[in-house]
C-alpha positions as CSV (number, residue, x, y, z in Angstrom):
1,X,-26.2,16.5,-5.7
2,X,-24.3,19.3,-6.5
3,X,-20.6,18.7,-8.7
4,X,-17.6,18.9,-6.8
5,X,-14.3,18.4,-9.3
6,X,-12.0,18.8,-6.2
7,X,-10.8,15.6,-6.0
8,X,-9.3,15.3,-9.3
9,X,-5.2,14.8,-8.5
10,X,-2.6,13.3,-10.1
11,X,-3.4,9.9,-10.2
12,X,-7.2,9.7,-9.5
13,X,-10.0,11.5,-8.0
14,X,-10.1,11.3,-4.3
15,X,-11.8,12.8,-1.4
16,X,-14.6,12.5,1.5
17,X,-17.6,11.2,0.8
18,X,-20.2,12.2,-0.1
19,X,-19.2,16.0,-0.3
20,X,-16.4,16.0,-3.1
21,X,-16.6,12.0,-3.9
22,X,-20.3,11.5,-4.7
23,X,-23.1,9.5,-7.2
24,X,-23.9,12.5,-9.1
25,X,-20.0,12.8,-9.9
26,X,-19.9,9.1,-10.4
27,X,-22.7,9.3,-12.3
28,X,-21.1,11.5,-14.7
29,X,-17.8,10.1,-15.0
30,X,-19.7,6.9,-16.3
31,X,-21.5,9.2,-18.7
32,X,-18.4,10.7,-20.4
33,X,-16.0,8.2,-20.0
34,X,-17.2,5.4,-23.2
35,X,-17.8,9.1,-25.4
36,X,-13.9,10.2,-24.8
37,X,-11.7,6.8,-24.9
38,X,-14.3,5.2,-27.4
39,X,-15.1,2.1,-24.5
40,X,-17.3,-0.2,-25.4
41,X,-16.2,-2.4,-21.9
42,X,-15.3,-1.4,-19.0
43,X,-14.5,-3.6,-16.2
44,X,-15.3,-1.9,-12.7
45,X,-15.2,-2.9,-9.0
46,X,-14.6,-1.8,-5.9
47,X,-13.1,-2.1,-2.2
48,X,-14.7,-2.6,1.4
49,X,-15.5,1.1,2.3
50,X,-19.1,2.1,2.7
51,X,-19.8,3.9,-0.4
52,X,-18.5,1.5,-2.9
53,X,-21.7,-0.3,-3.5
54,X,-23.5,3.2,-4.2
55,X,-20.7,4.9,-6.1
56,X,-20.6,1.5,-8.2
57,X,-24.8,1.7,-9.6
58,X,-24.5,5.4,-9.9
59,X,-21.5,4.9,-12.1
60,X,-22.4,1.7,-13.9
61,X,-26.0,3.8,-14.7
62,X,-23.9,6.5,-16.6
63,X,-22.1,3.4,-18.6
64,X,-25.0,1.8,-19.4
65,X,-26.7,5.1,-20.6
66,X,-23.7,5.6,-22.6
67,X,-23.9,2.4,-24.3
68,X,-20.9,0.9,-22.7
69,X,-21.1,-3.0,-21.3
70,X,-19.9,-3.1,-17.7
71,X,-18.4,-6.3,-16.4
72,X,-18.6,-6.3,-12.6
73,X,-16.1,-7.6,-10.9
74,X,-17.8,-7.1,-7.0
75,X,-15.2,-6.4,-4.6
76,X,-11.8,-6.5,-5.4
77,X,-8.4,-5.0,-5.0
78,X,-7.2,-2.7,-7.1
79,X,-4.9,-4.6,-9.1
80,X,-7.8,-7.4,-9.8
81,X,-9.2,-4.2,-12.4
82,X,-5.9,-4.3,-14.1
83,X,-6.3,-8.0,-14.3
84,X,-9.6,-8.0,-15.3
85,X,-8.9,-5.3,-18.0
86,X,-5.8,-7.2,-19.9
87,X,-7.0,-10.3,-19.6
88,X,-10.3,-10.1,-21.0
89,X,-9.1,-7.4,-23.5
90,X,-11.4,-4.6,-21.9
91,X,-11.6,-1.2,-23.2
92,X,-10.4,0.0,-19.9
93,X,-11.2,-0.2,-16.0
94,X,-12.6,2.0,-13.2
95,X,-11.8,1.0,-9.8
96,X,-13.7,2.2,-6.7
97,X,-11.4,2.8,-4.0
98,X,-8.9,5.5,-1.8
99,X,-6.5,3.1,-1.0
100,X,-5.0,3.6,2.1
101,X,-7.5,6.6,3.0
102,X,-9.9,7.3,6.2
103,X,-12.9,5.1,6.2
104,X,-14.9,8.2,5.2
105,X,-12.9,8.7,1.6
106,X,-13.6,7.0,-1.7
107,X,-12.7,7.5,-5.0
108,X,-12.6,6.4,-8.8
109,X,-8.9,5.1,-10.2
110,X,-8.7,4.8,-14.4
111,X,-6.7,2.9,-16.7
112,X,-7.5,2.4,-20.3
113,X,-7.1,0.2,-23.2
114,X,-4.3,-2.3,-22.4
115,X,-4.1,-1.5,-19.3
116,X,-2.6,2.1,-20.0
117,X,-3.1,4.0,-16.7
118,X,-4.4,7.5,-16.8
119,X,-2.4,10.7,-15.8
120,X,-3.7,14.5,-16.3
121,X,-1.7,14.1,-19.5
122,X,-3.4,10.9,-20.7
123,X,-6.8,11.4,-19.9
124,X,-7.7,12.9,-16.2
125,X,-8.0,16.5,-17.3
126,X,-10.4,15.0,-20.1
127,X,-12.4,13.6,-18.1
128,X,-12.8,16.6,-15.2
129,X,-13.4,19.2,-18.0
130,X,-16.4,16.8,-19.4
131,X,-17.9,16.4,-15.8
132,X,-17.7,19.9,-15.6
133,X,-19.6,20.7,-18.3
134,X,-22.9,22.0,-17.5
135,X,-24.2,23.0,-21.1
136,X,-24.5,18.9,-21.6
137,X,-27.6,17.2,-21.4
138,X,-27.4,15.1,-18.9
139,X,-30.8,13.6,-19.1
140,X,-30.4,12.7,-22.6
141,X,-29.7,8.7,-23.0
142,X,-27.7,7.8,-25.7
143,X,-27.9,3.9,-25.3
144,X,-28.5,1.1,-22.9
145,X,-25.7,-0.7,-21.7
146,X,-25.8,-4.3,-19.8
147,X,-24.3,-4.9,-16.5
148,X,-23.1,-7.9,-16.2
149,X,-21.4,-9.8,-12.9
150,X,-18.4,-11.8,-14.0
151,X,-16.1,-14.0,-11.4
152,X,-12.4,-13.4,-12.5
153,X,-11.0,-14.6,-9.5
154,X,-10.1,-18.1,-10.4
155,X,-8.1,-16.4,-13.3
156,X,-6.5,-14.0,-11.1
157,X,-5.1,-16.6,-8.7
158,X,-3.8,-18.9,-11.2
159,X,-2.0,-15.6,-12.7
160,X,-0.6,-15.3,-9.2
161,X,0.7,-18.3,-8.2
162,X,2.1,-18.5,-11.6
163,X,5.1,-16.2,-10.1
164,X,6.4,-18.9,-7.7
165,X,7.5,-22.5,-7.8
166,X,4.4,-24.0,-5.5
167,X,5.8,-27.4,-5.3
168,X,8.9,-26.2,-3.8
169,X,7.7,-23.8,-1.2
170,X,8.2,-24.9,2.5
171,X,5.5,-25.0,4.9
172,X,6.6,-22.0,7.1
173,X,4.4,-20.2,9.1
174,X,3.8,-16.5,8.3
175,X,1.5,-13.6,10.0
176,X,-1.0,-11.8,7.6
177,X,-2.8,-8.5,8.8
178,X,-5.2,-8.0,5.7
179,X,-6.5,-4.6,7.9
180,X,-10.2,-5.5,7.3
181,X,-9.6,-4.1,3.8
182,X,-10.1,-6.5,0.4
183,X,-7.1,-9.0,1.2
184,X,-9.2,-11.2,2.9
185,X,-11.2,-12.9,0.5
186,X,-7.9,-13.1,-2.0
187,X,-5.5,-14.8,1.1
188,X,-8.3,-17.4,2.2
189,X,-8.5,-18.6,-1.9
190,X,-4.6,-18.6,-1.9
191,X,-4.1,-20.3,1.0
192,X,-6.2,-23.3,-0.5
193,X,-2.8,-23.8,-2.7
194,X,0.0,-22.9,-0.5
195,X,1.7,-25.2,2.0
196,X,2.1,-22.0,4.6
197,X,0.6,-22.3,7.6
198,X,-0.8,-18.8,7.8
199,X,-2.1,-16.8,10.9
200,X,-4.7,-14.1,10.0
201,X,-4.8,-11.1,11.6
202,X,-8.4,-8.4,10.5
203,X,-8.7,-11.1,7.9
204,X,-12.2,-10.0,7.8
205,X,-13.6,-7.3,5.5
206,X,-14.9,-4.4,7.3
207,X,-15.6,-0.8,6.0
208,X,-15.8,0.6,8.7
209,X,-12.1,-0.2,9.9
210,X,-12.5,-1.1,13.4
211,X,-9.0,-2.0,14.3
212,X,-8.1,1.4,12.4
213,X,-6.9,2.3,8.8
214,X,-4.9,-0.1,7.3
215,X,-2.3,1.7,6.0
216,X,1.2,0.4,8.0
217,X,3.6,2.8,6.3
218,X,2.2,4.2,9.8
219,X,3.8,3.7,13.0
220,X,0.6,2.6,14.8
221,X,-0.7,0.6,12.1
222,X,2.4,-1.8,12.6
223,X,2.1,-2.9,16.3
224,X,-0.2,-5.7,16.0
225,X,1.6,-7.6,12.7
226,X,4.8,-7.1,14.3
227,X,3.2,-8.3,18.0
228,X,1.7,-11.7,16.2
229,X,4.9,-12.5,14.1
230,X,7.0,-12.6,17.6
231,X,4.2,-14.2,19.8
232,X,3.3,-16.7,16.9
233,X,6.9,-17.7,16.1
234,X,6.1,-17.0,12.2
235,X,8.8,-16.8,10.0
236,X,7.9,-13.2,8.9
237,X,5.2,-10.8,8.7
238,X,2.7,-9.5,5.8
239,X,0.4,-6.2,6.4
240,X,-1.7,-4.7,3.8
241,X,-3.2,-1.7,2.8
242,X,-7.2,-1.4,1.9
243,X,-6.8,-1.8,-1.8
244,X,-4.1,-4.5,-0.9
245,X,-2.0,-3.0,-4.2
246,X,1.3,-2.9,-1.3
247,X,2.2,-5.3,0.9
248,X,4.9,-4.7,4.1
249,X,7.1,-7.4,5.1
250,X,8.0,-7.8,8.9
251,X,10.9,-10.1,9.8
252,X,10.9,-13.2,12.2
253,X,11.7,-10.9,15.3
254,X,9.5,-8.4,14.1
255,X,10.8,-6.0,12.5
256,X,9.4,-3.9,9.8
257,X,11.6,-3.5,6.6
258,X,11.4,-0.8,4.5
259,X,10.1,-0.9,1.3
260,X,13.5,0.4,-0.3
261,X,15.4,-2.8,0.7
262,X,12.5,-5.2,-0.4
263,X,13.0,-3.5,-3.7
264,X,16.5,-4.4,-3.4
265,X,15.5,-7.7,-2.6
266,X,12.7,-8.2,-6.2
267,X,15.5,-6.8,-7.9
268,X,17.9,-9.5,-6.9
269,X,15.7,-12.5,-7.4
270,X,14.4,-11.3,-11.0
271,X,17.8,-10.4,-12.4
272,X,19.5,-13.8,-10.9
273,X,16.6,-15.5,-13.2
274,X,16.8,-13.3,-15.8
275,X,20.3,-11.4,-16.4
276,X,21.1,-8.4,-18.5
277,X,17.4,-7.5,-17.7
278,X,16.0,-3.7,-16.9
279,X,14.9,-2.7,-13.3
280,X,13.3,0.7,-12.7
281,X,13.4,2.5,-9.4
282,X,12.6,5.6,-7.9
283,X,15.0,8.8,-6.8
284,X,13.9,8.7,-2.8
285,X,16.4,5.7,-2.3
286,X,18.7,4.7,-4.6
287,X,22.4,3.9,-3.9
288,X,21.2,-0.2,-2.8
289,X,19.1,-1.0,-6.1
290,X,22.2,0.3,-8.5
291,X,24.3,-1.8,-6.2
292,X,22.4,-4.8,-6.9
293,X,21.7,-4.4,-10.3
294,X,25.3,-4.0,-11.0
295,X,26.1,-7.0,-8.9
296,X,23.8,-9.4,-10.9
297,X,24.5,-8.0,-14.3
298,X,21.0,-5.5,-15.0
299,X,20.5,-2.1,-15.5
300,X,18.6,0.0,-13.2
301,X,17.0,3.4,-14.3
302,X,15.6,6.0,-12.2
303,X,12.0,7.4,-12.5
304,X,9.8,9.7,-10.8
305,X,7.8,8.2,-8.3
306,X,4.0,7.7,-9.6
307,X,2.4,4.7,-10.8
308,X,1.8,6.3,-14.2
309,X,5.4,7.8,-14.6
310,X,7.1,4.0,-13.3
311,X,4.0,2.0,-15.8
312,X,5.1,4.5,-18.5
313,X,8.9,4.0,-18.2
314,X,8.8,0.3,-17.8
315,X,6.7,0.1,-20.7
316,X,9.2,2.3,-23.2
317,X,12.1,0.5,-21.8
318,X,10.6,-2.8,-21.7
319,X,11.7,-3.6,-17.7
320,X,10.8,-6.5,-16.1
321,X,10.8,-5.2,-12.7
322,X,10.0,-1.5,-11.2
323,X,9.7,-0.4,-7.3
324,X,9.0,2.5,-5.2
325,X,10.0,3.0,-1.8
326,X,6.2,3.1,-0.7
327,X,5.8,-0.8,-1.5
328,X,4.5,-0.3,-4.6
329,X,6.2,-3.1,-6.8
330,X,5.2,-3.6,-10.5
331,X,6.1,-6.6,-13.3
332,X,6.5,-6.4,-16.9
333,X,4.2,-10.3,-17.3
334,X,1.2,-8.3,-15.1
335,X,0.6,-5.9,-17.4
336,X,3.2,-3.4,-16.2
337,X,1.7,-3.2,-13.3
338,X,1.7,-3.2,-9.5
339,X,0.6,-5.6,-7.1
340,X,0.9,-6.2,-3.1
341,X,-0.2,-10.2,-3.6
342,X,2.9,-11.4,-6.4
343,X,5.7,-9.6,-4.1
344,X,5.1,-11.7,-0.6
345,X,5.4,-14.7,-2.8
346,X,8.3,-14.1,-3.8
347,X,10.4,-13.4,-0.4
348,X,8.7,-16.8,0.6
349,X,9.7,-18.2,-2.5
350,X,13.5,-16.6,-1.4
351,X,13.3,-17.9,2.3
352,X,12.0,-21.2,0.9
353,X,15.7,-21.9,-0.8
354,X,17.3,-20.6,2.1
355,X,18.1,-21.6,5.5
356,X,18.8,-18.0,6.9
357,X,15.8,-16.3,8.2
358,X,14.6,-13.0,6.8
359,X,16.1,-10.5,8.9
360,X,19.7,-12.2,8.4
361,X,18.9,-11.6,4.7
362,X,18.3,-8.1,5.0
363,X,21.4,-7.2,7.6
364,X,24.1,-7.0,5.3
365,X,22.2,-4.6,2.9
366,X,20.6,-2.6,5.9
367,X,23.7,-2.2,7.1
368,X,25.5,-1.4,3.8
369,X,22.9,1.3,3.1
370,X,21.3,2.6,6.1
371,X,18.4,5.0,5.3
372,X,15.9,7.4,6.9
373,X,12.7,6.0,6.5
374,X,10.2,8.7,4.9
375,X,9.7,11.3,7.1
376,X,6.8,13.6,6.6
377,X,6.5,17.0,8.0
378,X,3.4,18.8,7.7
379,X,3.3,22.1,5.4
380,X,0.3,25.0,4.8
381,X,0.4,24.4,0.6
382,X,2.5,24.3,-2.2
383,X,4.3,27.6,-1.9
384,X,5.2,26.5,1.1
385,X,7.1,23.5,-0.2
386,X,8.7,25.5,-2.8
387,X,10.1,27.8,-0.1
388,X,11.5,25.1,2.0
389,X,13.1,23.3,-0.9
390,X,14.8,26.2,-2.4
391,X,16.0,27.3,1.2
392,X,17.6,23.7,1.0
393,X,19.4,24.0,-2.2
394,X,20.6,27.2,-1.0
395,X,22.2,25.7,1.7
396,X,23.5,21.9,0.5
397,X,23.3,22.6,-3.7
398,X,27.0,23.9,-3.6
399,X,28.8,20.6,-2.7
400,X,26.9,18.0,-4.3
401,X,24.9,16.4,-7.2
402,X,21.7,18.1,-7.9
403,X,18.7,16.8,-9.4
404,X,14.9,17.2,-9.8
405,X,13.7,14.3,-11.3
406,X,11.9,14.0,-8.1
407,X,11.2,17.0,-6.3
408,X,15.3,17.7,-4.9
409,X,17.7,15.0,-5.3
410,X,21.2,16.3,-3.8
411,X,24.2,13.1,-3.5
412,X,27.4,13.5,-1.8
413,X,30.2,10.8,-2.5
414,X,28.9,9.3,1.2
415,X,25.3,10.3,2.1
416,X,22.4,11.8,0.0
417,X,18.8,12.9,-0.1
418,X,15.7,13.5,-1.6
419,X,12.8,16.0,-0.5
420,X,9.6,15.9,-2.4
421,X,6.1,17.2,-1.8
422,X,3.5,14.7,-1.7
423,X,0.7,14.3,-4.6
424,X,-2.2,13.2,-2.6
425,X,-1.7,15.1,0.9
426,X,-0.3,18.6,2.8
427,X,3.4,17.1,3.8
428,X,7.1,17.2,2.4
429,X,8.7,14.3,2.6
430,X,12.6,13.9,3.3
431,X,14.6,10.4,2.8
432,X,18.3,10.4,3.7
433,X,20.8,7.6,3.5
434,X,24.2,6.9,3.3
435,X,26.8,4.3,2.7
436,X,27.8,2.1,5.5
437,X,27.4,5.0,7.9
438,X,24.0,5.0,10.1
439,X,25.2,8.3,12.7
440,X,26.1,9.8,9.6
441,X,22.8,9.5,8.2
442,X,21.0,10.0,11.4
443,X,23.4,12.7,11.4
444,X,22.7,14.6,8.1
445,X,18.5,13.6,8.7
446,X,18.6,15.5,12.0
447,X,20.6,18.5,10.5
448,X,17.7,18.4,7.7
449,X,14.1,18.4,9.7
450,X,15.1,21.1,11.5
451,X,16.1,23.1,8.3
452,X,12.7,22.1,7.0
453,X,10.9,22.3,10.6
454,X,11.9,25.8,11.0
């Protein structure tokens, strides 16, 4: 099979398979990747879709052949690699997967020694210029490698649970959509341990996602958690994506909350344990984290959004807590990393000492700090993203604060927003909120799109 290096984005290498994502690429990603971190152990798995099981022996052949040990892990979520990687001490992990993706993507996600993930900076770029390479000798074997199947899910759960008082959980009922994707195995272990009475929704794994792709940042991925919450009488909602490293809460009615006020919500039960502690968020939605954190005596620092840009800055600035608007939530004691299983555990740990029900817990802060919701408008490239951004600034830069930590940043003393270009597909994505004023914000969004929508 021919080479196709398309793939290779910010974070990972991504595409359809098998014409940019393929074995021979696989193949020689495992061939290059002991030679330019010095990995002696690599610990690799992979998620439900299709291709995993043949992407995994191509790579794991170029591992072996490059003298490196691989410790398969089967299939996993993605946030079982970093497990696997700290707490075995591995020389880094390689996780099979395209997240949230079309049935018919895959892709290979990196992090190295100590759980360090990998950014064009830190090792990408490396690794597509080797793969590229074509004066190699690619039939030459260096060494023989083992494979060998290891089961670190035992490990992994205790690890979990370890982020919540079990004893003192009550046995609510809750909803759980794992989408067909790689939750399923993980909620049926957990639930052997947990007093919930849980209602599964796709529980099973199934690449070929028949009830759709489980991804419910959208719309019409959301109908049937929120449908089973209401009709069951649960006392909230969990959805998953295919990799299950996010998780999205519905309320007891129903209702989907956004991912900004959950991270309002981490932030508030971490820094009421554990004042004076760091919280990292990112520039999309901002105003109801540095509310929080100043109300329960933390710091909160923005970051670009990007798993390797929040790892990186929770790492320097030691932070026990960082989340992004898109659900991705990561802890200091996990390696710095995200998860979707720790953060559902804790709002059931929160509704467990409470007697208010989810959605009375979010009102007053939904209501404080109404937002947008990302909104994604479809663009022709890059240039174009440029051109609509600067048209922006043109037109709001004058009369308030401007920043690009983030793509454009732009606050006014009573509404704000952030428009960015996304990393992984062909949209711009626009978040507005405001304080305490939703037809302001509705406002302001409207007066925006069609700006942008032009």
């Amino acid at each position: 099979m021919a080479v196709n290096t398309s793939g290779f984005g910010a974070y990972d290498i991504r595409g359809v398979y098998p014409e940019s994502i393929n074995q021979e690429l696989a193949y020689r990603v495992g061939r290059v990747f002991p030679e330019l971190f010095g990995a002696k152990k690599i610990a690799v798995g992979h998620d439900i879709r299709l291709s995993g099981s043949t992407l995994f022996d191509a790579l794991a052949r170029g591992l072996t052949e490059s003298g490196c040990d691989v410790y398969d892990i089967g299939q996993c979520g993605t946030e079982m690699i970093y497990f696997a990687t700290g707490f075995h001490d591995f020389d880094g992990g390689i996780m099979i997967t395209a997240s949230h993706n079309p049935k018919e993507y895959n892709g290979l996600k990196f992090v190295g020694k100590g759980v360090r993930p990998m950014s064009p900076k830190s090792g990408l770029l490396t690794i597509k210029a080797a793969v590229e390479d074509d004066s190699r000798d690619w039939s030459f074997r260096k060494a023989t490698g083992t494979v060998r199947r290891i089961d670190i899910q035992p490990d992994y759960i205790k690890c979990i649970l370890s982020y919540v008082d079990v004893k003192n959980l009550k046995p609510l009922k809750i909803v759980i959509n794992s989408g067909n994707g790689s939750a399923g195995p993980v909620i049926n272990e957990l639930e052997k341990f947990l007093p919930f009475e849980i209602v599964k929704v796709h529980n099973n794994s199934n690449g070929f996602f028949p009830n759709g792709v489980p991804n419910p940042l959208l719309q019409d991925a959301r109908a049937e958690t929120s449908k089973a919450v209401v009709e069951s009488g649960a006392a909230c909602g969990i959805a998953f994506d295919g990799d299950f490293d996010r998780c999205f809460l519905f309320d007891e009615r129903g209702g989907f909350i956004e991912g900004y006020y959950m991270v309002g919500l981490l932030a508030e039960a971490f820094l009421k344990k554990n004042p004076g502690e760091k919280i990292i968020y990112d520039p999309r939605a901002i105003w109801n984290t540095i509310d929080i954190a100043e109300n329960y005596g933390g710091s909160a620092l923005m970051c670009r959004s990007g798993h390797v840009y929040i790892k990186e800055l929770m790492r320097a600035e030691n932070a026990i807590y960082g989340g992004e608007m898109a659900s991705h939530h990561y802890f200091r004691d996990f390696y710095f990393c995200d998860s979707g299983m720790i953060p559902w555990l804790l709002v059931l740990e929160l509704l467990s000492k409470t007697d208010k029900p989810l959605s009375a817990l979010m009102a007053d802060r939904i209501a404080k700090f109404p937002v947008s919701g990302e909104i994604n408008t479809k663009v022709s490239g890059v240039d174009k993203v440029k051109e609509i951004m600067s048209r922006i600034e043109k037109i709001y830069g004058a009369g308030g604060k401007v920043y690009h930590i983030d793509g454009l940043s732009i606050d006014f003393d009573d509404w704000r927003f952030n428009l960015r270009g996304s990393q992984t597909e062909p949209y711009i994505r626009l978040n507005v909120e405001s304080r305490g004023d939703k037809n302001l914000m509705e406002t302001k969004r409207d007066e925006l799109l069609a700006i942008i929508r032009e």
